[in-house]
C-alpha positions in Angstrom: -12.6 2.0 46.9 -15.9 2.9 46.6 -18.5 3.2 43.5 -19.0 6.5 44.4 -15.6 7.3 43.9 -15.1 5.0 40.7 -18.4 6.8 39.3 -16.7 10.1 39.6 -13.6 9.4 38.4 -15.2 7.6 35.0 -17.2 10.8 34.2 -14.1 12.8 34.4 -12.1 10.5 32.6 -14.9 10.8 30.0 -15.5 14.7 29.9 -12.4 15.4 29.4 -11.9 13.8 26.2 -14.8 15.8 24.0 -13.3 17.0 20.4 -10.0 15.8 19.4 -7.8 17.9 21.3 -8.7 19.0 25.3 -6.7 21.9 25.6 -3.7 23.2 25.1 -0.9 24.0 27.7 1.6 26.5 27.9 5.1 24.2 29.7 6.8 26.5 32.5 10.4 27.9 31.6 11.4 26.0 34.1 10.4 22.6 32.7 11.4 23.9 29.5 14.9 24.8 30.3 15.7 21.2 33.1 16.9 19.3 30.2 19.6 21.9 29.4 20.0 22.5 33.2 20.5 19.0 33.8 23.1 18.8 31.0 25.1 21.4 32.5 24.9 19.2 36.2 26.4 16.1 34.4 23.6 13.9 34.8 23.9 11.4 31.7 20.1 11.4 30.4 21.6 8.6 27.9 21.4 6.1 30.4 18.6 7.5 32.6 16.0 7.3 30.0 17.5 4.6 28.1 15.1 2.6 25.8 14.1 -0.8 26.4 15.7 -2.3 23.7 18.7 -1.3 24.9 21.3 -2.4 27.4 19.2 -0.4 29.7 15.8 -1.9 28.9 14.8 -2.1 32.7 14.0 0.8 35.7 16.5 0.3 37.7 15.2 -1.7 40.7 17.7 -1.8 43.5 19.7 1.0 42.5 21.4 2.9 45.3 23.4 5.8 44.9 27.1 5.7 46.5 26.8 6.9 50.3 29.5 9.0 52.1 29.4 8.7 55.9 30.0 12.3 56.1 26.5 13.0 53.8 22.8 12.0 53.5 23.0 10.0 50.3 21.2 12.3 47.8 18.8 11.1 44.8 18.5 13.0 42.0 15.1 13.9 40.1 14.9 12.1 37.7 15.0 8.5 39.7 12.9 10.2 42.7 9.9 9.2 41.7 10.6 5.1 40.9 12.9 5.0 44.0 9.8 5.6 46.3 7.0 3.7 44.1 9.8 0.7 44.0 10.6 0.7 48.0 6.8 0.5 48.5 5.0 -1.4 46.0 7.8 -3.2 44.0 9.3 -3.4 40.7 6.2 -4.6 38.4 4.9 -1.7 37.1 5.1 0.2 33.2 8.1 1.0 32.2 8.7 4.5 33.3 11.5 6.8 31.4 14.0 8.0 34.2 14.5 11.6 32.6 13.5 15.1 32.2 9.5 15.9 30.9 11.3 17.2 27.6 13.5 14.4 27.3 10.4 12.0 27.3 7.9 14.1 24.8 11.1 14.1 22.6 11.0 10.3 22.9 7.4 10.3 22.1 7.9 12.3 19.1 10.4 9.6 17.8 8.3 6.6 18.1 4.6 8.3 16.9 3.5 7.8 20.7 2.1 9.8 23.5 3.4 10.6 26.8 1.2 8.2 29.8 1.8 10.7 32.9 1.7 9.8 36.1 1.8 12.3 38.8 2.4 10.3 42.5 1.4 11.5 46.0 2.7 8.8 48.4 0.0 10.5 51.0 -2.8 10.7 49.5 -5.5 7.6 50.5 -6.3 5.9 46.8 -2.7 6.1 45.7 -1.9 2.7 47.4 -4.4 0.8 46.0 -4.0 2.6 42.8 -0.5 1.5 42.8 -0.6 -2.0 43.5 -3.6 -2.7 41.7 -4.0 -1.0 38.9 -0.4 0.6 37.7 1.5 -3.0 38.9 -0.9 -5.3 37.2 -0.2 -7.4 34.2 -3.0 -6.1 31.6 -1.7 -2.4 32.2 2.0 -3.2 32.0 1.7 -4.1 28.9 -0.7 -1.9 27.6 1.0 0.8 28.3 4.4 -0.6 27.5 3.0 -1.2 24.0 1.0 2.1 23.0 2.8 5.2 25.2 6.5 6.6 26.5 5.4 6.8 30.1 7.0 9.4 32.3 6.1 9.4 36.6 7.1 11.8 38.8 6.5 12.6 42.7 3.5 15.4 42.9 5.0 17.5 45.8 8.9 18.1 44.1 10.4 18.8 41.3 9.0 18.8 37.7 6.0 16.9 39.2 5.3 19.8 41.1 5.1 22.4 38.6 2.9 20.2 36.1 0.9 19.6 38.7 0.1 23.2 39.1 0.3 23.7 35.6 -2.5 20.7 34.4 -4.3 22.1 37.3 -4.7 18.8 39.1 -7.1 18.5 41.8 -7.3 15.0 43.1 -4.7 12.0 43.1 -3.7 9.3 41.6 -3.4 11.7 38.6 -2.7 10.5 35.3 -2.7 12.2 32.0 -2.0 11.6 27.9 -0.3 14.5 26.7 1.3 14.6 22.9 3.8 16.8 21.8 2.8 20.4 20.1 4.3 23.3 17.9 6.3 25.7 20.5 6.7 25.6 24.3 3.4 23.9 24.8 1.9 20.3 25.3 -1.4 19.1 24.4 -3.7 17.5 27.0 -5.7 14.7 25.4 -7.1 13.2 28.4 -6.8 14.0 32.2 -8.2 11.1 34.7 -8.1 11.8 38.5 -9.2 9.6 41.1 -9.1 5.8 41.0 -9.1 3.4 38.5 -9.6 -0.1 37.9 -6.8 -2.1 35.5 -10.1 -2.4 33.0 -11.3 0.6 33.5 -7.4 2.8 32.6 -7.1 0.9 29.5 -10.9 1.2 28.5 -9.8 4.5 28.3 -6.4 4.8 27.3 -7.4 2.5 24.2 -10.6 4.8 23.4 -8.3 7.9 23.7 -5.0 6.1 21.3 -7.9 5.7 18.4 -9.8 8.8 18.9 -6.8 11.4 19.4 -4.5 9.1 16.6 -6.7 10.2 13.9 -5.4 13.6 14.8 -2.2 13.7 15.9 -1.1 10.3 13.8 -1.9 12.6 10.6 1.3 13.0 10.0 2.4 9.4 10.1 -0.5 8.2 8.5 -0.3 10.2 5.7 2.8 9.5 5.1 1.9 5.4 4.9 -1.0 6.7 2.5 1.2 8.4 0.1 4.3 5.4 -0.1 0.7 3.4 -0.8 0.1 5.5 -3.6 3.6 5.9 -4.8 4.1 2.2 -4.9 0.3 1.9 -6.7 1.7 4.2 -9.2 4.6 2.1 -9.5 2.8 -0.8 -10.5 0.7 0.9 -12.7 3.3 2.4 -14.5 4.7 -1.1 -14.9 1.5 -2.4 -15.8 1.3 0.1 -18.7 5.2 -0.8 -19.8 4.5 -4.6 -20.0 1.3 -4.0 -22.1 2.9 -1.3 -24.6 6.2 -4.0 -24.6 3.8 -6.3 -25.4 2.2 -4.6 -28.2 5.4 -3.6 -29.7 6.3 -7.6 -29.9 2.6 -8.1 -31.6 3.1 -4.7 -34.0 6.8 -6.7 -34.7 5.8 -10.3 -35.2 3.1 -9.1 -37.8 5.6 -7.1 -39.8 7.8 -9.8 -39.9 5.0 -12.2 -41.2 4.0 -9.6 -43.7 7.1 -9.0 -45.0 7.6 -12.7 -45.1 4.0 -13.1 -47.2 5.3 -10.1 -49.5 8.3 -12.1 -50.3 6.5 -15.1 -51.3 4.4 -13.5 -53.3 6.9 -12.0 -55.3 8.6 -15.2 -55.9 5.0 -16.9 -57.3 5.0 -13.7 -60.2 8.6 -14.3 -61.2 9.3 -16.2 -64.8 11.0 -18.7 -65.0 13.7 -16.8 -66.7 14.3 -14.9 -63.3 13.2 -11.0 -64.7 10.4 -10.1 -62.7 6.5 -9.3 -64.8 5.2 -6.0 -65.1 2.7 -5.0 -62.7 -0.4 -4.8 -65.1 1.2 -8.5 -66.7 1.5 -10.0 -62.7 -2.2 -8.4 -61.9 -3.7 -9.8 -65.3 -2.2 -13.3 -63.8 -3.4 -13.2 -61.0 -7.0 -13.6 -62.7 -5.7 -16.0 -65.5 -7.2 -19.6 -64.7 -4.7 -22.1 -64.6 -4.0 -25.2 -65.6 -6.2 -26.9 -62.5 -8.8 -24.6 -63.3 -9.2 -25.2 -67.0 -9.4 -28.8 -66.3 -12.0 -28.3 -63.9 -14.4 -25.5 -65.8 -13.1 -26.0 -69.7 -11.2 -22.6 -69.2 -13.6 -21.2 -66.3 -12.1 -20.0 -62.8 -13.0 -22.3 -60.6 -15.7 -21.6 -57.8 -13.1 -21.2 -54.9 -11.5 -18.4 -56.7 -14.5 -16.6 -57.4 -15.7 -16.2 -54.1 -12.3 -15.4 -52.9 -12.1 -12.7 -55.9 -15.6 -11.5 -54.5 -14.5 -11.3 -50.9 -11.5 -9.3 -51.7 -13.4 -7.0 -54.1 -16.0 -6.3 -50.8 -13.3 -5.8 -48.6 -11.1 -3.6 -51.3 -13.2 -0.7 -50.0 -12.4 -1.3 -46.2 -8.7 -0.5 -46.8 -9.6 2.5 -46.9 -11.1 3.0 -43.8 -9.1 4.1 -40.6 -11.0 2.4 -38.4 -9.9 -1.4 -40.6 -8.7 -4.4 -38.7 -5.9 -6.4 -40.4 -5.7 -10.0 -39.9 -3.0 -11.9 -41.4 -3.7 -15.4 -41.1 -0.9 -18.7 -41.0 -2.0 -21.7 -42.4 -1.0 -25.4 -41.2 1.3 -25.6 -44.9 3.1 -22.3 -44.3 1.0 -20.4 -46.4 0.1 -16.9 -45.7 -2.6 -14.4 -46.2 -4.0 -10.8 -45.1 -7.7 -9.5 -44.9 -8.8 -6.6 -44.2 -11.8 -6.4 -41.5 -14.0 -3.0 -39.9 -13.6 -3.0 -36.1 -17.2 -3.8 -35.7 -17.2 -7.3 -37.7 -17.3 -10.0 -35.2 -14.7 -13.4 -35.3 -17.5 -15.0 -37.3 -16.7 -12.9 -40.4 -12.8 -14.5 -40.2 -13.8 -18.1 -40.5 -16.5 -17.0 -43.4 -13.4 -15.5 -45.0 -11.3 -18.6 -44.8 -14.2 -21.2 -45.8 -14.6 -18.8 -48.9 -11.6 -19.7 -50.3 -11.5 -23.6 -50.3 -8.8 -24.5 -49.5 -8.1 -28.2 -49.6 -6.9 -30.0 -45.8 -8.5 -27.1 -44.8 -11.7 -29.2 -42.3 -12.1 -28.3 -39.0 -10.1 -25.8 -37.6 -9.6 -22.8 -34.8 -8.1 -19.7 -34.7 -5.1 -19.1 -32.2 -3.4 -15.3 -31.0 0.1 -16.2 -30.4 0.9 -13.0 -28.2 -0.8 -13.8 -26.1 -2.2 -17.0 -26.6 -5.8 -17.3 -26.8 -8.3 -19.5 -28.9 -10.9 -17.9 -30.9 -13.6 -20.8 -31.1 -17.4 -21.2 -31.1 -18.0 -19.2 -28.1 -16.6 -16.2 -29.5 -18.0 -15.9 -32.3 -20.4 -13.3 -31.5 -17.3 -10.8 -30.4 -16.1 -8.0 -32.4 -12.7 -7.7 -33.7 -12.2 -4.4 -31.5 -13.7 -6.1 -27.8 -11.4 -9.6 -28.6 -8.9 -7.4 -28.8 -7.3 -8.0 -32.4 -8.1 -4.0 -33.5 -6.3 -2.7 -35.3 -4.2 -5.6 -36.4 -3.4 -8.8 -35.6 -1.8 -12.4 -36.7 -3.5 -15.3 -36.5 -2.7 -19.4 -37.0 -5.1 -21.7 -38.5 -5.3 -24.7 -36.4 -7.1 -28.0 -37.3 -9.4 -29.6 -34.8 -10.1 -32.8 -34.8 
């Protein structure tokens, strides 16, 4: 074979691959209507162009049609063409679909493939060594066998014949990737006459699989894209379940501590006697210094409780605001309170709350979100309620830290 001839049959390969599809070709009613035809003759195109993960998974490579003495044994179409490749140059070689030209691009149209033809001329001078070196080796075999539904048949009978004439093939071996199209037409994504070496067929039967795929793998690949997006909605949808579940357990577990603290505090304003004080009586109480107190100041409130008095009387005002933060906070001995906070005060402003009230135990300590957990320590003191995530409310225990 020589460079010449190698040379030329490259640049054809290549020219006739520009833009994503070469042409398009009208079929002949004649290939159109063989598959129905060759229903009517009884020819089982089942077992002819059976797949290769089925019982069938081979070409048939001795096969040899019952012989009457009387008769020339007869071969039918579809098995022409791999009868005489197989008597000359062996079985090795891609598998090759036993079956009408319809029957394969309907194959093809299954499996997301293209159709690998192969048009064969026994007498022309580079089909020998095209045959034996390049269609039988190893590297094309499976290439082939991998990315196409390949379909042969003999270039002077038949349906090889008339898409001979009708791909207007000038020069053999002749091989072509065709992919199915809307009507009675195929189109022609690449056309390569004249010989070529294993390397060089599947230099450009790879270049054509990812340039033509983009096109006529549309279909499939758009449908891959949108189950990607489907199942990326899916898990976004669940994300934004789990975090509204989640905020529905914090929103409930502050309630209940609320209405816990409520409770208590009802049950430090009732007498002894069991009938509850007025209001006005149970507010005036609440500023009336105890018996601690008096011992400590001669009748005076005691320092603790003014600041605490003070910090409540600042923050009075911030109830008001939409845009307040409520903390409840859980002490160590059970004991609970609730401040109110603007979105923009920073974790800093909680632990000045809690040191204003002096409590006693109360040393060193750190603030802990149950739901979920996380510690609010030194290094956050500089956030604000709203970016650590405790707008618009939130509960929070008071552990000690040694």
């Amino acid at each position: 074979m020589s460079s010449t001839t190698r040379g030329n049959a490259r640049a054809m390969g290549a020219a006739s691959c520009n833009g994503i599809v070469r042409r398009m070709v009208s079929l002949p009613r004649s290939i159109i209507g063989g598959l129905s035809r060759a229903m009517g003759h009884g020819i089982d195109l089942v077992g002819i162009g059976g797949r290769r993960h089925n019982n069938q998974n081979q070409p048939l490579m001795n096969f040899q049609w019952p012989q009457h003495p009387q008769e020339p044994s007869i071969v039918p179409e579809e098995w022409a063409f791999l009868t005489s490749f197989e008597q000359q140059f062996g079985s090795t070689h891609p598998f090759f679909y036993a079956c009408q030209f319809m029957e394969a691009l309907k194959i093809a149209e299954e499996e997301h493939k293209f159709v690998f033809m192969y048009l064969h001329s026994p007498q022309h001078p580079f089909t020998p060594s095209f045959c034996r070196e390049t269609l039988s080796s190893e590297l094309v075999t499976q290439f082939l066998d991998a990315n196409f539904v390949c379909w042969g048949a003999l270039a002077d009978r038949g349906e090889g014949l008339q898409m001979a004439a009708t791909l207007n093939a000038a020069s053999f071996p002749f091989c072509a990737v065709v992919a199915p199209a809307p009507g009675n037409t195929i189109a022609v994504l690449r056309q390569m006459e004249g010989p070529l070496s294993p390397a060089e067929l599947v230099e450009i039967l790879q270049r054509t699989v990812e340039e033509q795929g983009l096109a006529f793998g549309g279909g499939a690949a758009a449908q891959v894209k949108e189950e990607e997006r489907t199942r990326a909605r899916a898990r976004e949808q669940e994300k934004i379940r789990a975090d509204r579940q989640l905020r529905e357990e914090q929103d409930s577990a502050y309630l209940e501590a609320l209405k816990l603290d409520r409770e208590k505090e009802k049950l430090k304003h009732l007498p002894s006697g069991g009938r509850a004080q007025k209001p006005a009586q149970a507010n005036h109480e609440k500023f009336r210094p105890n018996a601690t107190q008096k011992q400590h100041g001669n009748g005076k409130i005691a320092p603790s409780r003014i600041r605490e008095t003070q910090h409540e009387e600042t923050t009075s005002n911030k109830a008001k605001d939409p845009q307040v933060t409520k903390i409840l906070i859980r002490f160590p001995n059970g004991e609970r309170r609730e401040q109110s906070f603007l979105r923009t005060d920073k974790i800093q402003s909680i632990y000045r709350y809690i040191d204003s009230l002096g409590l006693p135990g109360v040393g060193n300590y750190k603030l802990i979100s149950s739901f979920p957990r996380r510690v609010f320590g030194v290094d956050q003191m500089g956030l604000t309620l709203e970016d650590a995530g405790l707008h618009p409310r939130a509960s929070l225990f008071l552990e000690p830290s040694e």
